[in-house]
C-alpha positions in Angstrom: 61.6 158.5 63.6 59.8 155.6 65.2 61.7 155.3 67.9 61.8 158.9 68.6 58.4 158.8 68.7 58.1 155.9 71.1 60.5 157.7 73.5 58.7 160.9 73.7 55.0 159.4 73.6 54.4 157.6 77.4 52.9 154.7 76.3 55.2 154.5 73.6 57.6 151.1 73.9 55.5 149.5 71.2 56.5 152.4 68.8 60.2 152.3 69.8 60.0 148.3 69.3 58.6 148.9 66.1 61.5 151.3 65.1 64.3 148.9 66.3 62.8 146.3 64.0 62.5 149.1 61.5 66.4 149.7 61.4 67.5 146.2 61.9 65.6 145.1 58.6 67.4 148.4 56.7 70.6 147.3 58.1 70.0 144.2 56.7 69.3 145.6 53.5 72.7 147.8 53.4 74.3 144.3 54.4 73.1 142.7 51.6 73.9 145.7 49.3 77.4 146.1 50.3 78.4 142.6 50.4 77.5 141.8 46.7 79.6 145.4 45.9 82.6 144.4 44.5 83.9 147.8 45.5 83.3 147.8 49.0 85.6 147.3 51.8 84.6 143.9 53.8 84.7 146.1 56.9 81.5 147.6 55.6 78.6 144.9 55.4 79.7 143.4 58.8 79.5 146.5 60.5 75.8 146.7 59.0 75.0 143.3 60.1 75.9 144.0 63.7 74.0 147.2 63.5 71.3 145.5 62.2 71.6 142.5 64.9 72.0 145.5 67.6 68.6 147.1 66.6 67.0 143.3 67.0 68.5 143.1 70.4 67.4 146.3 71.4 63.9 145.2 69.9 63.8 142.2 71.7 65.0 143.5 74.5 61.6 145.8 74.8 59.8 143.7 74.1 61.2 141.7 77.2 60.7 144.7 79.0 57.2 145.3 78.2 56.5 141.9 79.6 58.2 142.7 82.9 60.7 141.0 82.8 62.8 144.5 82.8 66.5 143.2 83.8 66.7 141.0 81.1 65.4 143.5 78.6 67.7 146.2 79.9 71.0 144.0 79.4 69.5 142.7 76.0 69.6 146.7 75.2 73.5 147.2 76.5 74.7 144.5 74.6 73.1 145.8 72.3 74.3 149.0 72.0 77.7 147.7 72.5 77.5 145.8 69.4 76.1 148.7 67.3 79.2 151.0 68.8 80.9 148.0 67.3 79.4 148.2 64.0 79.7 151.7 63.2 83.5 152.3 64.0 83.5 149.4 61.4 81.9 151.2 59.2 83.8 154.0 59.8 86.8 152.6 59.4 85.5 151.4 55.6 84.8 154.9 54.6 88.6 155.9 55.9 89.7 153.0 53.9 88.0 154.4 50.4 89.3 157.7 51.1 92.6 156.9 51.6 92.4 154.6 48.6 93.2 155.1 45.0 90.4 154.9 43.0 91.4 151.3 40.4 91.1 152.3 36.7 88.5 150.7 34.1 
């Protein structure tokens, strides 16, 4: 919702770098969760922590940008975003996995 807000508020980058730090911390926090779950595919924290190191990037990124130094920030945000696109068929891919697998007994 941060972000969001940044995005449609014109002196809002602060706002939207605050929401990308925001969603990296509670990707963080699914990361941990998941990788302690003896349950969970290993498909699923790593696809957290790369969505949680894409919303640092794209944090860093504006931050880089509000400097002006706006060509460094802007590839900071692609790779990024390619590493989140990254995560999340990851993650994906671990739900298809517990779908399509028998639940174990006991």
């Amino acid at each position: 919702m941060t972000v969001i807000a940044g995005l449609l508020n014109k002196e809002g980058n602060r706002l939207e770098i605050t929401g990308n730090w925001l969603q990296s911390l509670g990707g963080l926090i699914s990361f941990s969760d998941d990788w302690g779950d003896k349950h969970s595919s290993a498909l699923n924290p790593i696809g957290n922590l790369l969505r949680a190191i894409d919303n640092a990037l794209q944090a860093i990124g504006g931050i880089y940008e509000e400097r002006g130094n706006k060509t460094e920030g802007q590839s900071l945000g692609i790779v990024g975003s390619w590493v989140q696109a990254i995560g999340s068929i990851l993650c994906f891919l671990s739900q298809l996995e517990k779908r399509t697998t028998p639940l174990e007994k006991g």
